[in-house]
C-alpha positions in Angstrom: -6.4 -40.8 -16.4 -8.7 -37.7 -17.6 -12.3 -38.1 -17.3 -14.1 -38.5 -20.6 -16.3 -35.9 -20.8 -19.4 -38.2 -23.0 -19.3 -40.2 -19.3 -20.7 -37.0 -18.0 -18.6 -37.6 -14.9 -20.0 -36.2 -11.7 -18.6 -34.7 -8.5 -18.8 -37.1 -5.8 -19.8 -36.1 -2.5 -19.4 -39.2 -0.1 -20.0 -39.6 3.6 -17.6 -41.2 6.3 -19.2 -43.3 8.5 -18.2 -43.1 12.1 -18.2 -46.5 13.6 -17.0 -46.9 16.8 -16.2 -50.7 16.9 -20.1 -51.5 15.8 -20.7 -54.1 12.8 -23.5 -52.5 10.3 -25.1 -49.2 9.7 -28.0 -47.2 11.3 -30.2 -44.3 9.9 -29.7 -41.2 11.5 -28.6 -38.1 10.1 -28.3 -35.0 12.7 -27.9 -32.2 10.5 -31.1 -30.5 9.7 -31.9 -30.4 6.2 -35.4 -32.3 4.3 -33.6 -32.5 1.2 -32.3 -36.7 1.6 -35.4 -38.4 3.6 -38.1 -37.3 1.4 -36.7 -39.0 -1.4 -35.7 -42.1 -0.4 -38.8 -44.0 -0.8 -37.5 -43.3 -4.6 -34.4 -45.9 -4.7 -34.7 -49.4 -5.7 -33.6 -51.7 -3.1 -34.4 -54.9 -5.2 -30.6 -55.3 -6.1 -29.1 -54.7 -2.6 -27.0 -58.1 -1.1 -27.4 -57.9 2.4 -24.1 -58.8 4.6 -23.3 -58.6 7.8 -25.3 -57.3 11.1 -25.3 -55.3 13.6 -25.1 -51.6 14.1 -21.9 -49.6 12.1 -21.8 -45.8 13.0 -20.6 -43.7 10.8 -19.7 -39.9 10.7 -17.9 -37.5 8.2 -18.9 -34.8 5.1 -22.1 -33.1 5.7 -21.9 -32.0 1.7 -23.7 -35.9 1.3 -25.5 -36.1 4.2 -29.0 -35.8 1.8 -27.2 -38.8 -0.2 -26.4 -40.7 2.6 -30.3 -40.5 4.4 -31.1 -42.2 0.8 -28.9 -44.9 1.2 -29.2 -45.8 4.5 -32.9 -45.7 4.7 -33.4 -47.9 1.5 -30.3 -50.3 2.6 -32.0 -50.6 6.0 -35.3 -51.4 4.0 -33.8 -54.4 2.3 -30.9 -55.3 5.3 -32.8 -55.9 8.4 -30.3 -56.9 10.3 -28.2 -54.2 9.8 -28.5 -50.4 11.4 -26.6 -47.2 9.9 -25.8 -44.3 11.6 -24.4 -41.6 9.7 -23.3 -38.2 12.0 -22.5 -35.7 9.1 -19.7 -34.0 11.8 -17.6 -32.5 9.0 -14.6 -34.1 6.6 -12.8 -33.3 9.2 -14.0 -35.2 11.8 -14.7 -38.1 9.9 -10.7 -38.8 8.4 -9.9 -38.2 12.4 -12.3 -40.7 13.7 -11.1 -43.1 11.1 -7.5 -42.6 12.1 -8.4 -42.9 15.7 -9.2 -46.7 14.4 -13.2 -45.7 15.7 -14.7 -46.2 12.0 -15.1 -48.9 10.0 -15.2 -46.2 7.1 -15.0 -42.3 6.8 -16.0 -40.2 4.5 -14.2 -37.0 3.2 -14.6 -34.1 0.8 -10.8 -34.1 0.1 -8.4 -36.9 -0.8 -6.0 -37.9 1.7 -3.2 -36.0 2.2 0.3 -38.4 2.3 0.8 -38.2 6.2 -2.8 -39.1 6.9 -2.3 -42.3 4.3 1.3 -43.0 6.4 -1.0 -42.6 9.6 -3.5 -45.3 8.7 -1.2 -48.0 8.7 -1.5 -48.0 12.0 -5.0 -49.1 12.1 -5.1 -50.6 8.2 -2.8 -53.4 10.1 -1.1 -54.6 6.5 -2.3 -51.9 4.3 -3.2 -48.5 4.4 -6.4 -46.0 3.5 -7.9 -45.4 0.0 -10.1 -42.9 -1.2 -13.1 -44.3 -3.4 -15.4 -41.7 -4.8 -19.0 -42.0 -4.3 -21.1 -38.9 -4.8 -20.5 -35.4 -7.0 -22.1 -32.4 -7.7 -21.4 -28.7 -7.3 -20.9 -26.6 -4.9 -23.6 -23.6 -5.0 -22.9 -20.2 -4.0 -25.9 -19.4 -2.4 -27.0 -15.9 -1.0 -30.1 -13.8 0.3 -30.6 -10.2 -1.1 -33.5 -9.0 -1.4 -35.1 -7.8 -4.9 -31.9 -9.7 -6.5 -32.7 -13.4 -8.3 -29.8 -13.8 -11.0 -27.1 -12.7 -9.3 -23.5 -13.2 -11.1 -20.3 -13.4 -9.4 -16.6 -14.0 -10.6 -13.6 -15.4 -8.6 -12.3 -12.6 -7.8 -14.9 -11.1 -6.2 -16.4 -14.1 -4.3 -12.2 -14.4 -3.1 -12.5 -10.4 -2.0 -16.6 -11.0 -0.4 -14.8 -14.1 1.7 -12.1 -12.3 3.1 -14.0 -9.1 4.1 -12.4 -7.2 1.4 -16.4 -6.6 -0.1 -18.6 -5.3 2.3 -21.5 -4.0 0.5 -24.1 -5.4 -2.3 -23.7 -2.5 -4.3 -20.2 -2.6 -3.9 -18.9 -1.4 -7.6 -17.7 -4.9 -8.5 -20.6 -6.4 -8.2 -22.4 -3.8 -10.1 -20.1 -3.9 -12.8 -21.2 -7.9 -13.3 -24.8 -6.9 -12.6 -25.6 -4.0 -14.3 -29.4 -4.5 -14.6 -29.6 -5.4 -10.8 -31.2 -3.2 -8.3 -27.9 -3.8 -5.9 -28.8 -2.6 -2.9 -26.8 -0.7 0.3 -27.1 -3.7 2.6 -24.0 -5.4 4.6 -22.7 -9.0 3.3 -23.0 -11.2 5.5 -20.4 -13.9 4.4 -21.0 -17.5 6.7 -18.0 -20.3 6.6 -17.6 -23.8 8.3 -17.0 -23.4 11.9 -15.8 -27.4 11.0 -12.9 -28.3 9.5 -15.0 -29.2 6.0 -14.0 -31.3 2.6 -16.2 -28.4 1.4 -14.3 -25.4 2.7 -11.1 -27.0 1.0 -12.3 -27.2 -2.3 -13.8 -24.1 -2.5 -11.1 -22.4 -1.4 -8.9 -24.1 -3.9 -11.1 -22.6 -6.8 -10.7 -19.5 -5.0 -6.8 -19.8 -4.9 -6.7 -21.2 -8.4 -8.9 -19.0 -10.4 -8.2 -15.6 -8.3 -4.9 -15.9 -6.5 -4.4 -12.5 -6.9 -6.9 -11.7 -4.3 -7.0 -15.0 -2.7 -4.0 -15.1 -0.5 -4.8 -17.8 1.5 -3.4 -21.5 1.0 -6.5 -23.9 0.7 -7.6 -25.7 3.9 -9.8 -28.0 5.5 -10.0 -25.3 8.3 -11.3 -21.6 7.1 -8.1 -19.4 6.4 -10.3 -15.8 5.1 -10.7 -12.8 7.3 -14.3 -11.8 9.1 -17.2 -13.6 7.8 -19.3 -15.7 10.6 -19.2 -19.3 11.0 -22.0 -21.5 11.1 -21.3 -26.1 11.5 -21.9 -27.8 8.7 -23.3 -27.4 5.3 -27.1 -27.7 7.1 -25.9 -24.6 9.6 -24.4 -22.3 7.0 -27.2 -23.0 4.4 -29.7 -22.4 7.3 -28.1 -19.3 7.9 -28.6 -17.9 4.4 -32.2 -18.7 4.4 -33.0 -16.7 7.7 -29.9 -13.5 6.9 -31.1 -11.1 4.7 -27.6 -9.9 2.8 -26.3 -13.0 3.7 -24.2 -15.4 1.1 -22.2 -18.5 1.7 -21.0 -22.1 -0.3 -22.1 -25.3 0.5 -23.2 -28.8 -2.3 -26.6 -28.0 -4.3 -28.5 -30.4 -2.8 -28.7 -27.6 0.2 -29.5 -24.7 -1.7 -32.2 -27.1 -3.7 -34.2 -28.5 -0.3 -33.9 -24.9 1.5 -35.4 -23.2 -2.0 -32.1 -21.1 -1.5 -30.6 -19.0 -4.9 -27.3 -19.5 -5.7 -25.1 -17.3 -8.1 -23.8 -18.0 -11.8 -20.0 -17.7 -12.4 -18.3 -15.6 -14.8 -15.7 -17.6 -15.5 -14.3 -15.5 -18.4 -17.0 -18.0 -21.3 -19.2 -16.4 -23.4 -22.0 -16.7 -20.9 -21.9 -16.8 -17.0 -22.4 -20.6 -15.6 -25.0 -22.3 -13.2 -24.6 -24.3 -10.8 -25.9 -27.9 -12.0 -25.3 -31.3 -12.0 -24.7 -31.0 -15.7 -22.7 -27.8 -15.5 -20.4 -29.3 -13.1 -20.2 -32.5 -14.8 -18.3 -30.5 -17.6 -15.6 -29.0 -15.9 -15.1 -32.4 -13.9 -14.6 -33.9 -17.4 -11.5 -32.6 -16.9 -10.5 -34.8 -13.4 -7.2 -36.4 -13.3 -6.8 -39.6 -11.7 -3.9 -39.3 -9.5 -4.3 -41.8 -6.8 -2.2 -44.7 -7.5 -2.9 -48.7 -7.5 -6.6 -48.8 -5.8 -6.7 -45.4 -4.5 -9.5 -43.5 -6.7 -8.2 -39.4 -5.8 -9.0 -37.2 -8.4 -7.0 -34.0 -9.2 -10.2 -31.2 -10.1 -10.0 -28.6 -12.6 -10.7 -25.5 -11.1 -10.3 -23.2 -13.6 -11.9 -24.0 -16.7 -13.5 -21.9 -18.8 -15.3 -24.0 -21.4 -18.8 -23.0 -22.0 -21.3 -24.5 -19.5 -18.5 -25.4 -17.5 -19.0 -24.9 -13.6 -15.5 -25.3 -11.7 -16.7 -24.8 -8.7 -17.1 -28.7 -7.6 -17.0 -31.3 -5.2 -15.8 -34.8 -4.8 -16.6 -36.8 -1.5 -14.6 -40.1 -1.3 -15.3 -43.2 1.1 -12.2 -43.8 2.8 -11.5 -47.2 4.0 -8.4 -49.8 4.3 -7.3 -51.6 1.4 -6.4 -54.4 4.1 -6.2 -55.1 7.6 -10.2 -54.0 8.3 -12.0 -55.3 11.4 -13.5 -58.8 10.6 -16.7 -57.8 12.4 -17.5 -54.9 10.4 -15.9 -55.7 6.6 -18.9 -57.7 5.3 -21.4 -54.7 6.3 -19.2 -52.2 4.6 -18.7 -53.6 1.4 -22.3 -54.2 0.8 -23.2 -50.7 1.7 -20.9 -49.4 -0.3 -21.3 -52.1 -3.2 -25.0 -50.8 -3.0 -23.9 -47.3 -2.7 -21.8 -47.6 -5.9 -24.0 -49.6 -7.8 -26.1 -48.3 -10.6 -29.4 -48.0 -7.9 -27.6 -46.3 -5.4 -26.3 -43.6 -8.0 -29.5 -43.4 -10.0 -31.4 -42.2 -6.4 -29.4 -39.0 -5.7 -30.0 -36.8 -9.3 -33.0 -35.6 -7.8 -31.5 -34.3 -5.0 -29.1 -32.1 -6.9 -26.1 -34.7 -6.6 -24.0 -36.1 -9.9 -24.2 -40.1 -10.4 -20.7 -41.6 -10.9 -19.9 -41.9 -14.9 -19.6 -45.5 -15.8 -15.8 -46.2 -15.7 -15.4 -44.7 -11.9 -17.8 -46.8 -10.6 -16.8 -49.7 -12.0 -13.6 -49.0 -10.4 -15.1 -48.3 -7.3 -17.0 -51.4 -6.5 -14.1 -53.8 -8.3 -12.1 -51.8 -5.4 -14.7 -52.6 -2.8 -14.8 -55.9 -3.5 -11.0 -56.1 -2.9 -11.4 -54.6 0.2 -10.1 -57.2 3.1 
């Protein structure tokens, strides 16, 4: 199914939830970043049906860690009862715990991959996993030169600065798309995921699709470029551009919008190089395929558009849970978080934090599949 593009559909970035055989959710939230808390006094908790109690921990993508601190502190406002404790360990992590049976639900900047779904029935006794998208936005490319603030990069050089091809800021590439820049002779300093990361995946599938000429690398959960430093999470590699001067990396705007960090526009070969917005990513979204079958939500991105004001560079985080066969002490809990996290309160809370609300037609598809959820 493509996206309509008048639904303004938005990247999702979703979090998994670690829960290691606990019934609710708890606020918690290791990675550093002030970008979620502050602004989740904001979302309306009148709505929220409260189900289930007890303590559900949760773990998974960092990229909506600043979504997930709005949820859980305005579900845990309304639902009493019920504790959330979200540990933003990586995409990684989280599909692993939930295939370890630990979770109640997991959360994960990629879809599934077929042996992971064939794993779950293990622990989905009767079914298997699903992906549900949640939360969307872009992912920035954010950097630290000094005496440079509109910086433009293509994919071919962003594939060449990632895999230590690049070495300089005045490096005649990125002259040639900054010709009014004062460039100057300073060393990039490229940071990656240390963690196996949702994020690092699909930016390294933009990479491979729009340069793959100079991006030799297939695309991964785990980095796969040459030289570059590593930093955990999307809070340690953002954190690492703020305090490195020459210093550039990728992680979801919400980051580069709480640490007051710049990020690069794209040339993507339209008539005028692209932000990185909620707006800008929505357009090239527009262009998502929906490829899961029956209740499973995956989207297939488009990477390489180049319709004006169209930012390719984007993220989808998915809830991943059982379609049946999840624990009878934590199902209730998790479908009213996520029937609160899907609903139109829960989305309305995260644009001002740099994250894209579902369009209409997804989340209706994602809480009709919650409320299947057995």
């Amino acid at each position: 199914m493509k996206l309509q593009r008048k639904n303004r559909v938005r990247a999702l970035a979703v979090g998994a939830l670690a829960v290691s055989g606990a019934l609710a959710l708890t606020a918690c939230g290791s990675d550093d970043t002030s970008g979620g808390g502050g602004s989740a006094g904001a979302a309306k908790t009148s709505n929220i049906k409260c189900d289930g109690k007890g303590k559900l921990l949760a773990s998974g993508s960092s990229a909506q860690k600043n979504a997930m601190d709005v949820w859980v502190q305005a579900y845990a406002g309304a639902c009493k009862g019920t504790e959330i404790n979200y540990q933003p360990t990586g995409s990684g992590a989280g599909v692993t715990t939930f295939l370890q049976g630990q979770t109640a639900f997991a959360g994960s900047d990629s879809a599934l991959k077929p042996e992971e779904v064939a794993k779950s029935k293990k622990v989905c006794k009767g079914g298997q996993a699903i992906d549900m998208p949640m939360v969307g936005g872009p992912i920035a490319v954010g950097y630290n030169v000094p005496g440079v603030d509109n910086l433009v990069l293509d994919a071919p050089t962003l594939a060449k600065i990632f895999d230590a091809k690049i070495t300089k800021w005045n490096d005649p590439a990125i002259k040639k798309l900054n010709p009014s820049a004062k460039l100057p002779d300073l060393k990039v300093q490229a940071f990656h995921r240390s963690d196996d990361s949702g994020t690092t995946d699909n930016f390294t599938k933009y990479l491979k699709g729009a340069a793959p000429g100079d991006w030799k690398h297939e695309p991964a959960k785990k980095w796969e470029g040459t030289g570059g430093q590593a930093a955990s999470g999307s809070a340690g590699v953002s954190s690492q551009v703020k305090q490195t001067s020459g210093a550039i990396s990728y992680f979801e705007l919400s980051y580069a919008t709480a640490g007051k960090i710049p990020t690069a526009k794209l040339n993507t070969g339209a008539k005028e190089p692209v932000d990185a917005t909620v707006d800008n990513a929505s357009k090239a979204i527009s262009e998502a395929q929906q490829v899961g079958k029956g209740d499973d939500l995956a989207l297939k991105l488009n990477y390489t558009s180049k319709a004006e004001g169209a930012y390719p560079i984007t993220l989808v985080t998915y809830e991943i849970a059982c379609d049946k066969g999840n624990k009878a002490e934590t199902l209730p809990a998790t479908k009213s978080f996520l029937t609160y996290a899907a609903s139109k309160d829960g989305q309305a809370a995260l644009k001002a934090l740099g994250y894209a609300p579902l369009p209409t037609e997804i989340a209706d598809k994602v809480r009709a599949t919650v409320a299947k959820l057995s």
